[in-house]
C-alpha positions in Angstrom: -7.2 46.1 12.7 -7.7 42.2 12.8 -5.8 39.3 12.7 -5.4 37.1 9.7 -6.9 33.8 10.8 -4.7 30.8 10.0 -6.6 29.9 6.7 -5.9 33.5 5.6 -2.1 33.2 6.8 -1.7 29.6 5.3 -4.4 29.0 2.2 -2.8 25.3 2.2 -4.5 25.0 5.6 -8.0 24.4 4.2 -8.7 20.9 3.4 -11.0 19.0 2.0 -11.4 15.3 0.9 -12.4 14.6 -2.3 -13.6 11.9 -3.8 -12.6 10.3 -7.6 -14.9 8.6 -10.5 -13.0 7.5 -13.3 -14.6 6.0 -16.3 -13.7 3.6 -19.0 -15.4 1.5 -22.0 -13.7 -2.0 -21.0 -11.4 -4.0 -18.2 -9.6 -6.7 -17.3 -8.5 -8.3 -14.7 -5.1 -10.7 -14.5 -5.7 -12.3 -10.9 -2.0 -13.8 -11.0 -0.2 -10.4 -11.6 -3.1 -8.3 -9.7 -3.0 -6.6 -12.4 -6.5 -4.3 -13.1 -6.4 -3.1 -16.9 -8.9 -0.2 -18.3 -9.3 -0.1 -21.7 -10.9 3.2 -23.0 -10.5 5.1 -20.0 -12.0 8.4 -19.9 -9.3 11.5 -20.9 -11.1 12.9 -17.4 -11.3 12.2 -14.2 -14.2 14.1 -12.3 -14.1 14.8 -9.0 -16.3 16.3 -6.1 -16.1 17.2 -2.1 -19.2 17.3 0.0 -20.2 19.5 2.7 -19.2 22.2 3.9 -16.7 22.3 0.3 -19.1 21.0 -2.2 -17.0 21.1 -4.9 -17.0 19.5 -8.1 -14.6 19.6 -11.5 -12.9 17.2 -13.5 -8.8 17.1 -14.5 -6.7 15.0 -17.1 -6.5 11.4 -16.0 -3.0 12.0 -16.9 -2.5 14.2 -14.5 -4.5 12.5 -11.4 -1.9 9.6 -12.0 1.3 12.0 -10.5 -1.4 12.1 -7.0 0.6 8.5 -6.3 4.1 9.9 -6.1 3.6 13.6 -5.0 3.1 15.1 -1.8 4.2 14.3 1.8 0.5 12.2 2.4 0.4 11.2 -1.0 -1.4 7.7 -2.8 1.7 6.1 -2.8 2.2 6.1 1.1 -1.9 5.6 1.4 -3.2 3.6 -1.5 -6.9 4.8 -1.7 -9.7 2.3 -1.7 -11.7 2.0 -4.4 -15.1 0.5 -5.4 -15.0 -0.9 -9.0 -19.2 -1.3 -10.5 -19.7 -2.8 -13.5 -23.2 -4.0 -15.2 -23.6 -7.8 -15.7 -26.8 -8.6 -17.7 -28.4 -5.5 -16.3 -27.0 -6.9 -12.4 -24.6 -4.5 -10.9 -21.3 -6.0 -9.7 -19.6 -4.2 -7.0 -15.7 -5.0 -6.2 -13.7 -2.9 -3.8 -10.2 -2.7 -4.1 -7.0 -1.1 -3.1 -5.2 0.9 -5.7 -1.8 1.0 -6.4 1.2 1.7 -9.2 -1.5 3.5 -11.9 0.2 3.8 -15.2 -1.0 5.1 -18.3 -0.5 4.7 -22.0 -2.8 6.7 -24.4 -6.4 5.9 -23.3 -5.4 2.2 -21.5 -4.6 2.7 -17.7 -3.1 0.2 -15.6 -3.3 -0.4 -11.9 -2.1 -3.1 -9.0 -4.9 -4.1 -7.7 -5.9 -5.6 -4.0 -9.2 -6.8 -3.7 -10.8 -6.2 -0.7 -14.6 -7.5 -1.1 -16.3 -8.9 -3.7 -15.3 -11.3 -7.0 -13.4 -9.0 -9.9 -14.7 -10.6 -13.2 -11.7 -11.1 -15.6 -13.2 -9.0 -18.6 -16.2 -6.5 -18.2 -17.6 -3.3 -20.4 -19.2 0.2 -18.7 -16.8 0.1 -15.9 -16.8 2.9 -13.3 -13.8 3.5 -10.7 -15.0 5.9 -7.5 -12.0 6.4 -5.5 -12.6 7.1 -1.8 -10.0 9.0 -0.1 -11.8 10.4 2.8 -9.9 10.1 6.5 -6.8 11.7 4.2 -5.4 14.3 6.0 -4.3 16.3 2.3 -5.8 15.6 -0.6 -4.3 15.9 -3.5 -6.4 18.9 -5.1 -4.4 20.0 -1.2 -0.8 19.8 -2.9 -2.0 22.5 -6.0 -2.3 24.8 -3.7 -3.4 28.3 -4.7 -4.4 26.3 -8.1 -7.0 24.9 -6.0 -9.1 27.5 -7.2 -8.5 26.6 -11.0 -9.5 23.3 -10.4 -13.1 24.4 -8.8 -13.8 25.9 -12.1 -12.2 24.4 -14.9 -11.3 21.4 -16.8 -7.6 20.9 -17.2 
């Protein structure tokens, strides 16, 4: 008879990091109160790990907000960066950021933001959010546990 190896013992033991893409049809950005506003923001929040996971689903945006206050390695003690792209007269704007303090009401979703590279335009349409949190040592799909499996197949 064999052993169990660790991953058997432990299923929290696998990791994988995971990247984020969030959506929306407008933002705005309030420079003096950091304050990144999406107006429109997708209802999901898609997400994907490569190799050797390669896994790919969405969730609830309203439940991706939570990741910032749950979990021992959690956004809140690591605010992920993030690279904000937006399409200016058919010119792609690129603005990376730090993420902090999300909060959500109805489809308008509200962040702190910290711009790292790049010039955030105050007002913009088509705007797309990837949120890198690779060199985590959890992730946050990490935290669900054995519902780590739900989330490979299904839409929450």
């Amino acid at each position: 008879m064999s052993r169990p190896s660790a991953a058997q013992v432990n299923p929290s033991a696998d990791q994988a990091d995971f990247l984020f893409v969030q959506t929306a049809n407008a933002m705005a950005f309030n420079a003096d109160a950091s304050e990144l506003v999406l107006h429109g923001i997708s209802p999901t929040t898609l997400f994907f790990a490569d190799r050797p996971e390669r896994i790919a689903g969405n969730m609830k945006t309203a439940d991706f907000v939570p990741f910032w206050s749950e979990g021992t390695d959690s956004f809140l003690s690591d605010p992920p960066n993030a690279d904000l792209s937006v399409l200016e007269n058919g010119t792609l704007r690129q603005v990376v950021v730090i993420l902090k303090d999300p909060r959500i009401d109805g489809d308008t979703l509200r962040y702190t933001a910290t711009i790292i590279d790049g010039v955030m335009p105050e007002e913009a349409v088509d705007v797309s959010i990837f949120i890198d949190i690779i060199g985590m040592p959890l992730t946050p799909l990490s935290y669900a546990g054995a519902r780590r499996r739900f989330y490979r197949r299904a839409y929450l």
